[in-house]
N, C-alpha and C positions, 0 to 999 in steps of 0.2 A: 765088766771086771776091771778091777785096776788091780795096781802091785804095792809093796814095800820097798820104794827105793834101793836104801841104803843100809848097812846096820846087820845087828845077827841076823835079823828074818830077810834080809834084803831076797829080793827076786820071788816072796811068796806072793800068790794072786789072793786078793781082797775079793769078797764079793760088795756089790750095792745095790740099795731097797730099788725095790722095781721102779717106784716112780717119785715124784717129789721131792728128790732129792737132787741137787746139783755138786756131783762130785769133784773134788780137786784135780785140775789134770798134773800128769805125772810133771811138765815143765815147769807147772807153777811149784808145786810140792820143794821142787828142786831147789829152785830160784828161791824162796820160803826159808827153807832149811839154811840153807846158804846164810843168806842175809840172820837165821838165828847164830848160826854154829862162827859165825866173825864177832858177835856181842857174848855170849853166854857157851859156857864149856857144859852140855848136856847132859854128862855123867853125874847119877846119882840127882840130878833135877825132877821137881816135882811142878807136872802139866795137867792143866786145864784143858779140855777140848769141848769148849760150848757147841750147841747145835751140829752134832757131831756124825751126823748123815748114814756113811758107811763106817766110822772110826777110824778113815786111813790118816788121817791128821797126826791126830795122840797115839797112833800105833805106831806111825813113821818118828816122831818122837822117842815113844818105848823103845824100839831096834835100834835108836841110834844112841840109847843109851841112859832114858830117864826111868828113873827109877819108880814113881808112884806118876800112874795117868789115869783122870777122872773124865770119863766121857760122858756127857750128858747130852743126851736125847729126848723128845717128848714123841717122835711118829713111833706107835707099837712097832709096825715093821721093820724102819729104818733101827730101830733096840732091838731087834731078834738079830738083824744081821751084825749089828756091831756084837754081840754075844757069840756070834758063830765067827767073825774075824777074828777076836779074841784067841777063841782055839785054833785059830790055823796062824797066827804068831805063835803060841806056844810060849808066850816069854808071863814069868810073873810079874806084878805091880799097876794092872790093868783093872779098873774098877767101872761098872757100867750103874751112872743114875738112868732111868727112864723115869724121866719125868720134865715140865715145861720146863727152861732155862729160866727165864723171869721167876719161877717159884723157887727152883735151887736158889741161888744167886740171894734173894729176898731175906733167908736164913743165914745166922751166922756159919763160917766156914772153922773146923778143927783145925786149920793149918792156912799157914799163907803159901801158895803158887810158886815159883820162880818165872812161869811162863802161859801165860792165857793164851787161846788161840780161838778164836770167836768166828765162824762161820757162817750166820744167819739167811737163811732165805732173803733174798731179793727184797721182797716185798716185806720186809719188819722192815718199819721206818726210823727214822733217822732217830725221835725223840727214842723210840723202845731199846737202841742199841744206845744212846747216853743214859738212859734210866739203867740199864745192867749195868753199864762201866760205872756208876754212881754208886748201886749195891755192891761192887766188887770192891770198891774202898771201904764204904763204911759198914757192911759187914767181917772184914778180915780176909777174904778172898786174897786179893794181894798186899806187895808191902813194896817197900824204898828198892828200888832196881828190878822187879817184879816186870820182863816183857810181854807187853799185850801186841797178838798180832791181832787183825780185823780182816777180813775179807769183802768185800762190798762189789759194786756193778760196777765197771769202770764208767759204763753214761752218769752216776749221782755223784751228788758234791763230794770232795773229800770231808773225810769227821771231822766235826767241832771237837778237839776232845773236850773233856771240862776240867778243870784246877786239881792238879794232880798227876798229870800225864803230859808228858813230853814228846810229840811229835817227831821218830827218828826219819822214818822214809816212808815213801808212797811212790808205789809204782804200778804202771797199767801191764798186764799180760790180758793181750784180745777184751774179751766180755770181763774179766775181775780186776781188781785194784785191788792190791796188799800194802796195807798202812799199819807200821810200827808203830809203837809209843811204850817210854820208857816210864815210869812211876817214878815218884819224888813225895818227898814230906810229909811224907804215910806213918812212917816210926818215927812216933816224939814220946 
């Protein structure tokens, strides 16, 4: 089990998929949010939660105040529990894809983001997470000030990002690394 931070639903317990998932611990989430809520004022903000495990990501986002969160999952199971998190937040603007991230992402998007939060299994490699940040441009996904968080193993390189993304922070907690990047010269 984990929880909801902070936020309306703060203090509800999360459930997560039985296995193959690696969920956020509650100090990273913290540190996370943190480092979102000093750049970007969350109210009425619209989030991205790639690869989105249990949904405590984009939920912890939702409680803290954004208004539309797209959680996209491809494990059936790890999407039944994000559906049954869903109802024990209780909050509207939570919307669940089950389906691969590389296919969502590949299609145009009806809206740009103000916030991506990309959580990929370990083992997607380095090119598969520039090939997404790639579709997240040039599909419409994000736009000019658009924050992408990334999650990664603290043992692998930090991201290349590619032309377009702005490198804010990277930092290790234990086994993960959380690397910002800000968007630029998206809207011409």
């Amino acid at each position: 089990m984990t929880r909801i931070i902070s936020g309306l639903a703060g203090g509800r317990r999360l459930r997560v998929p039985p296995s193959g998932t690696r969920p956020t611990s509650d100090r990273v989430r913290e540190a996370l949010f943190s480092a979102l809520e000093a750049r970007i004022d969350l109210d009425g903000c619209a989030v991205l939660d790639l690869f989105a495990g249990s949904g405590a990501l984009g939920l912890e986002a939702l409680s803290r105040g954004a208004e539309h969160v797209m959680l996209v999952e491809s494990d059936a199971k790890a999407a039944a529990v994000i559906k049954d998190n869903i109802g024990v937040v209780g909050l509207p603007g939570a919307v669940l894809r089950a389906a691969p991230v590389a296919a969502v992402v590949s299609g145009p998007s009806a809206r740009e983001y103000d916030i991506v939060i990309a959580d990929p299994p370990y083992a997607v490699t380095d090119d598969a997470v520039v090939s997404i940040l790639h579709n997240l441009q040039s599909n419409n996904w994000v736009g000019d000030g658009t924050i992408v968080v990334l999650e990664r193993s603290s043992r692998s390189p930090e991201t290349v990002w590619p032309d377009g993304f702005e490198p804010v922070k990277a930092k290790k907690y234990g086994e993960a690394r959380i690397e910002l990047a800000t968007c630029y010269g998206l809207d011409s």
